[in-house]
N, C-alpha and C positions, 0 to 999 in steps of 0.2 A: 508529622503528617497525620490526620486525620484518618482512621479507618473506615470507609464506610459501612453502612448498614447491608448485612450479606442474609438474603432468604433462602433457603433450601428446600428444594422441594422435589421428592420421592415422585418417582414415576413406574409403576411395571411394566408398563409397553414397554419402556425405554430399554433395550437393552445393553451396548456399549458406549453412546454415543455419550456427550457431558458439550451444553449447550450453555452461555450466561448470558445477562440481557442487562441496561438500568432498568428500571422502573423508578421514577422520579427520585427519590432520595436513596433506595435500596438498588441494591446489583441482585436481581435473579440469578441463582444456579439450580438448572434441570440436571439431575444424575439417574442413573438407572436406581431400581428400589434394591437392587441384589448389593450395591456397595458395603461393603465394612466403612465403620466410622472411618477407620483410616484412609481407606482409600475415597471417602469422602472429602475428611478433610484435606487430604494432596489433592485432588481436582478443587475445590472450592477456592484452596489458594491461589492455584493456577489460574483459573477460573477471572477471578478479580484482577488478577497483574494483567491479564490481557484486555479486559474491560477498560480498566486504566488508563493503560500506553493508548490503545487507541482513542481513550479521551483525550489524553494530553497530544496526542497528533490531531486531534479535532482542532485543538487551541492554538495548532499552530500559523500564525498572522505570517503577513505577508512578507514581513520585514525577516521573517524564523526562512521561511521557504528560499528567500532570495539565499542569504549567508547559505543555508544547510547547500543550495544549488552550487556557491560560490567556492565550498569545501569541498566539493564531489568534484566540480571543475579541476582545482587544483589537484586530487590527488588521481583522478583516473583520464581527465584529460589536458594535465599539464598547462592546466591555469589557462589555455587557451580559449575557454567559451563562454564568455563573462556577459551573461544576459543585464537586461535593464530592470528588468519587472520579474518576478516569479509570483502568480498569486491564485488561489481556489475560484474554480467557478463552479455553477451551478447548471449550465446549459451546456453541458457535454452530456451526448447520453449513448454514444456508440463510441467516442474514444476516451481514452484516460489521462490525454495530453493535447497539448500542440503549442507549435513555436511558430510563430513571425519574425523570419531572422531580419527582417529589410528595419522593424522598431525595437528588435534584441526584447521580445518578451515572450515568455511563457505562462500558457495556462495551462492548470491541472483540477482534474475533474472533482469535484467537490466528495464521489463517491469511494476515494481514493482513504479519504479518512480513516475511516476504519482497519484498514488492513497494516498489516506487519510493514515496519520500515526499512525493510530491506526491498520490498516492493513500491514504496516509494521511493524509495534509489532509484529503483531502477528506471522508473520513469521519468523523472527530472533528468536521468543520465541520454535517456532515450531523446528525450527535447534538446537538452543541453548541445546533443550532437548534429542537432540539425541548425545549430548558429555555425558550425564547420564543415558541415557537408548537408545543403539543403536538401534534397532527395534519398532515397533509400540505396544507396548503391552501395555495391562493396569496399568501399571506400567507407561510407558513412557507417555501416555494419561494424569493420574495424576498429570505428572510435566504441561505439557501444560496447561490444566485445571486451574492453578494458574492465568492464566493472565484472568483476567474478561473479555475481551472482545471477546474470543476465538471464540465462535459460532457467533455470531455476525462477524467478518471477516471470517468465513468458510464462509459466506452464502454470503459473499460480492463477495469472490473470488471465488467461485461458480456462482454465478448472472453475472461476468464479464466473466467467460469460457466460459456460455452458450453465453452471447449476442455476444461476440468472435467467437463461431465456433469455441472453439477447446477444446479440450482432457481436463477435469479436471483430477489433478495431481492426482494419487491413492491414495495418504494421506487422501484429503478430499474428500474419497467414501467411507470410510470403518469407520464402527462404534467408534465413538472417546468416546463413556460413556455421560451420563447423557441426 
């Protein structure tokens, strides 16, 4: 594999924070100016692995979405919720998902890209569970509740609404049990 081209670039305001970006063929890393080499070059790696992953979650087609949905099916809800379609869109802009259980499809928000895939668990697991119980009830709560990490990415996607500015989706404001 290919490494790409990594720029570095020193900041004094910055003080802990360690931010990366692409910029066309180069991965920016902003670090604070106080870092030791060393502690430059462990963030700069870090840095790129997570620029990465969330590129190759960029890349992933529709055909990747369906399967990875099909594997999250089977292992947290007992192969029972076997969508038609799983595919990115672009016109969600207050939720991160949603299902049509009456054509067994799901969409997921094209903004979902970027982030860790454990938070896209959780949301394909959140849709997945309304091809088995269409409404929010405790009932449907309980299939979600399967995937261990659930609270854990409520609070993710939650934590990115707020620094967002914008509308968390009504799913995660209303009592989900435990």
């Amino acid at each position: 594999m290919v490494q790409p081209a990594v720029e570095v670039r020193r900041s004094r305001r910055r003080r802990r924070t360690v931010s990366a970006y692409r910029d066309d063929d180069v991965i920016v890393v902003l670090v604070p100016d106080t870092f030791s080499k060393d502690e430059e070059a462990t963030w700069v790696r870090r840095m790129v692995a997570r620029v990465t992953k969330a590129e190759e979650r960029a890349a992933l087609t529709d055909a990747d979405l369906l399967a990875r949905a099909q594997r999250l099916s089977d292992t947290y809800l007992g192969g029972l919720a076997q969508p038609e379609s799983v595919r990115w869109v672009s016109n969600q802009r207050t939720r991160w998902g949603s299902c049509t259980p009456a054509d067994r499809t799901i969409r997921l928000s094209a903004r979902l890209q970027g982030m860790p895939g454990w938070v896209l668990d959780y949301v394909i697991v959140h849709e997945l569970a309304h091809l088995l119980e269409p409404g929010h009830t405790p009932e449907y709560w309980a299939w979600v509740d399967r995937y261990p990490k659930t609270y854990k990415a409520q609070g993710y996607l939650l934590g990115w609404s707020e620094g967002a500015r914008i509308s968390p989706p009504q799913e995660f404001t209303e009592e989900s049990g435990g």
